[in-house]
KOLDRENGU-718478 format. One line per 4 residues: number of its first residue (from 1); for each residue x, y, z of C-alpha. Coordinates in nm, 3 decimals, padded with zeros to 5 digits. Layout:
REM KOLDRENGU-718478
NUM> X Y Z | ...
END
This chain:
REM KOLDRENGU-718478
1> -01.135 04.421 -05.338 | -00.749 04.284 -05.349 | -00.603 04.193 -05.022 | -00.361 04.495 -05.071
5> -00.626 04.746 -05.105 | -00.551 04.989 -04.814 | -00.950 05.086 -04.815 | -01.018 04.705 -04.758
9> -01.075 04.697 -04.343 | -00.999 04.448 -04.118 | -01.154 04.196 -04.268 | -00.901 04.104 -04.476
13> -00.576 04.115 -04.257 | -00.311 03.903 -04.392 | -00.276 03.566 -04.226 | 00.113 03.681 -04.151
17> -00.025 03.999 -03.996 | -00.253 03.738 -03.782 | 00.018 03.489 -03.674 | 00.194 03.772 -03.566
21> -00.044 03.974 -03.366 | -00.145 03.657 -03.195 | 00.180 03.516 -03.117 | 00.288 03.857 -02.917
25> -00.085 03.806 -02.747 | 00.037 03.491 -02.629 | 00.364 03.561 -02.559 | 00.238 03.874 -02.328
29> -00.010 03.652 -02.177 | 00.250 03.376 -02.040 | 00.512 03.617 -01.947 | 00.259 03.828 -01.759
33> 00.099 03.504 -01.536 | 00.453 03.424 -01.478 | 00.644 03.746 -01.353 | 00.487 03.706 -01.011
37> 00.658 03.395 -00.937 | 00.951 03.505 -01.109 | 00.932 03.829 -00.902 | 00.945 03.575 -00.553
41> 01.202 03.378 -00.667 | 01.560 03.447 -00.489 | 01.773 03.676 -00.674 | 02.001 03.432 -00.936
45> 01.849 03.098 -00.843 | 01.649 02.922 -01.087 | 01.253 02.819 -01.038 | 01.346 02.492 -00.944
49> 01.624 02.565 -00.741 | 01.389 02.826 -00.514 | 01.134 02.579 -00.457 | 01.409 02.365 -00.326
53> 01.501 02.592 -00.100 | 01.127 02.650 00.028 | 01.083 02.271 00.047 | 01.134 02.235 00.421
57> 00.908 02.533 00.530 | 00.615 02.298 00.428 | 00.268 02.473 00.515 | 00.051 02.290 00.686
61> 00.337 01.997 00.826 | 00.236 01.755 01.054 | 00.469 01.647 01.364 | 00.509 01.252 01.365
65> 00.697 01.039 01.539 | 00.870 00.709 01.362 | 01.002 00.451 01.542 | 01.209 00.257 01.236
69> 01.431 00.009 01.341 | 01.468 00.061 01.641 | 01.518 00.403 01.666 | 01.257 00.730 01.696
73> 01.242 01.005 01.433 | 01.058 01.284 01.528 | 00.944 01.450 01.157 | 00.707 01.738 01.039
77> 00.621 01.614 00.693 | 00.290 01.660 00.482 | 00.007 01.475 00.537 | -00.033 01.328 00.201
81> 00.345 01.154 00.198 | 00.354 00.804 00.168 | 00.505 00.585 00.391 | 00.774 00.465 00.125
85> 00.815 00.826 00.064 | 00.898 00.952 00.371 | 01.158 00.636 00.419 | 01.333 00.740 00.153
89> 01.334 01.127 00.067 | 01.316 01.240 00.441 | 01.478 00.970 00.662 | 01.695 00.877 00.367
93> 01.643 00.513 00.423 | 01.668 00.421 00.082 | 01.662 -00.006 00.099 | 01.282 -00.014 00.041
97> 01.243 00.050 -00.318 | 00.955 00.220 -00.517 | 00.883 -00.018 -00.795 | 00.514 00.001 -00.935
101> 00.375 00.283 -00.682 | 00.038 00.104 -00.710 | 00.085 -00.157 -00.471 | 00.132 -00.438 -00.738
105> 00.503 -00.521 -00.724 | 00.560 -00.541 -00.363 | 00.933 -00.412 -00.398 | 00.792 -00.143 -00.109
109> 00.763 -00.391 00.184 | 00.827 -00.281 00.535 | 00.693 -00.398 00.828 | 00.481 -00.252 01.109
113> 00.419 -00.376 01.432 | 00.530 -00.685 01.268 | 00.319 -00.703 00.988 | 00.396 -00.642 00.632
117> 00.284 -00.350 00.457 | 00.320 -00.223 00.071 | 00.510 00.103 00.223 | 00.361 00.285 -00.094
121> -00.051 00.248 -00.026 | 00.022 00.405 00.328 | 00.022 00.742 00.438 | 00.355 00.783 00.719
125> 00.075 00.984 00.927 | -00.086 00.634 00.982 | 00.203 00.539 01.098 | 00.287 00.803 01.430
129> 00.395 00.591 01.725 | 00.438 00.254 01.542 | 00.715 00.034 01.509 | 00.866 00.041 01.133
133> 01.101 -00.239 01.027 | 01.272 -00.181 00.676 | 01.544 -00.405 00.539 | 01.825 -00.194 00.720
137> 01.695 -00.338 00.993 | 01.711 -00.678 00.948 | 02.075 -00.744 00.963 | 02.405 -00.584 00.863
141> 02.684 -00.718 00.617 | 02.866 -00.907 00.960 | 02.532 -01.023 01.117 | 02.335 -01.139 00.839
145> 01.959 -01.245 00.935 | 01.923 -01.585 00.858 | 01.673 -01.505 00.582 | 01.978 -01.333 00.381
149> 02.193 -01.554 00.428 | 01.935 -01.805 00.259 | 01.915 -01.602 -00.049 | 02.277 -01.584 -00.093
153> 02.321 -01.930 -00.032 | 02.057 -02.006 -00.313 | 02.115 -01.731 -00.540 | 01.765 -01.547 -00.458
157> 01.817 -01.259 -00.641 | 01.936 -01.139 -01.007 | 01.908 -00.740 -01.036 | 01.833 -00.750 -00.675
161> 01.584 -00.409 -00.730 | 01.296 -00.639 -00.592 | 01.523 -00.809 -00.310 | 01.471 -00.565 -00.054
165> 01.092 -00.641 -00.025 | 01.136 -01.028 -00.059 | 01.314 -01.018 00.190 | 01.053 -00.852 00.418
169> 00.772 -01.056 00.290 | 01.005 -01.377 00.339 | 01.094 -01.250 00.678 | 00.725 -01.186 00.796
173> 00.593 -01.499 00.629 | 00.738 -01.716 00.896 | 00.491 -01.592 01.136 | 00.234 -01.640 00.917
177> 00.015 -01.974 00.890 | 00.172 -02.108 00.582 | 00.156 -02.485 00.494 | 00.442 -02.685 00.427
181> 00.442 -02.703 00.061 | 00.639 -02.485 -00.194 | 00.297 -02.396 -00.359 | 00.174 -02.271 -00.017
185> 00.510 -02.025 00.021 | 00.445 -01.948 -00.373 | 00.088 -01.824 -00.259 | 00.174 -01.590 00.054
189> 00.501 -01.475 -00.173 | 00.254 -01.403 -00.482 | 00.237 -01.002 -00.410 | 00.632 -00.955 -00.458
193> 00.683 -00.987 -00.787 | 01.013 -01.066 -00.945 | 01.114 -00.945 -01.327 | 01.410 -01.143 -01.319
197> 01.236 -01.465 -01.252 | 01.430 -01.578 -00.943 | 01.129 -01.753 -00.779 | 01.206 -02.104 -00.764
201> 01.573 -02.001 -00.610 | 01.359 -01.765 -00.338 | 01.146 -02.027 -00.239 | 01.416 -02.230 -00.179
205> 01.581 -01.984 00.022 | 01.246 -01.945 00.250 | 01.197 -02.303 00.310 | 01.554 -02.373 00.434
209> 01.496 -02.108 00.666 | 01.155 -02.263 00.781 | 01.347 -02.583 00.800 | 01.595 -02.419 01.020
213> 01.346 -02.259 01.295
END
């Protein structure tokens, strides 16, 4: 039989006639699984734009309590937010930086209780109650802390994106048992990674400041 023989069934439906009879099956399909969100969504406001709006009414928020730099933040936030993220996206904080997310780069550091931490492998939950350091906290621009003054003084930075958590590291490695030697400071300093390749001018910076203390 020829493909225009009217007798010939459906077995021989033209691949045109396919495309389009499946297309409009797909088509139907999508618009159908999404006209119930479409049907929530506030009158003029895009998808986006509506789940912005429902951001804050999180379900399932937890109340914290922050104490970061010195002063408390009482939050409801979701469980599963990092401590970097909550820094930054709720208390606006925005110093510590999120470099690798994976805990590689070290451009996250804070400190809590006095320890540093890579802000980004720590859920702010962990946190309730604790006492959060971030570089805000350190100094301001007519009180420098003596570590950043260092790293102006010997150029410690380049971009400056890592600076932020060299800084903290620096700051907490003078309470840590660190030997005298550059290649000792090069060891505790070897999770902060820097792309620009300011390390010789950093450990500079940290051992005047050992020097100085």
């Amino acid at each position: 039989m020829r493909d225009d023989d009217p007798q010939s069934g459906p077995s021989n439906t033209t691949r045109r006639a396919f495309l389009l009879t499946t297309g409009s099956t797909a088509a139907a399909t999508i618009i159908g699984a999404c006209a119930p969100a479409l049907a929530n969504s506030p009158a003029g406001q895009s998808g986006s734009a509506a789940a912005s709006a429902d951001g804050p009414n999180i379900e399932g928020a937890v109340p914290i309590t922050l104490r970061i730099n010195g002063k408390d933040h009482q939050l409801r936030i979701d469980s599963r937010t990092t401590l970097l993220d909550c820094l930054r996206e709720t208390v606006a904080l925005t110093g510590t930086k999120k470099g690798c997310d994976h805990g590689q780069c070290g451009a996250c550091t804070v400190h809590v209780n006095g320890r540093r931490v890579n802000s980004c492998l720590s859920f702010a939950v962990m946190h309730d109650g604790e006492e959060i350091t971030t570089v805000e906290g350190l100094g301001t621009p007519d009180s420098l802390h003596p570590m950043q003054s260092a790293f102006v003084a010997h150029d410690g930075y380049q971009c400056g994106y890592c600076t932020s958590g060299q800084l903290m590291s620096a700051v907490a490695l003078l309470k840590e048992p660190c030997g005298s030697e550059d290649a000792a400071v090069k060891e505790l300093m070897s999770g902060n990674i820097c792309r620009c390749g300011a390390y010789a001018n950093i450990v500079a910076a940290i051992q005047q400041v050992r020097k100085n203390t």
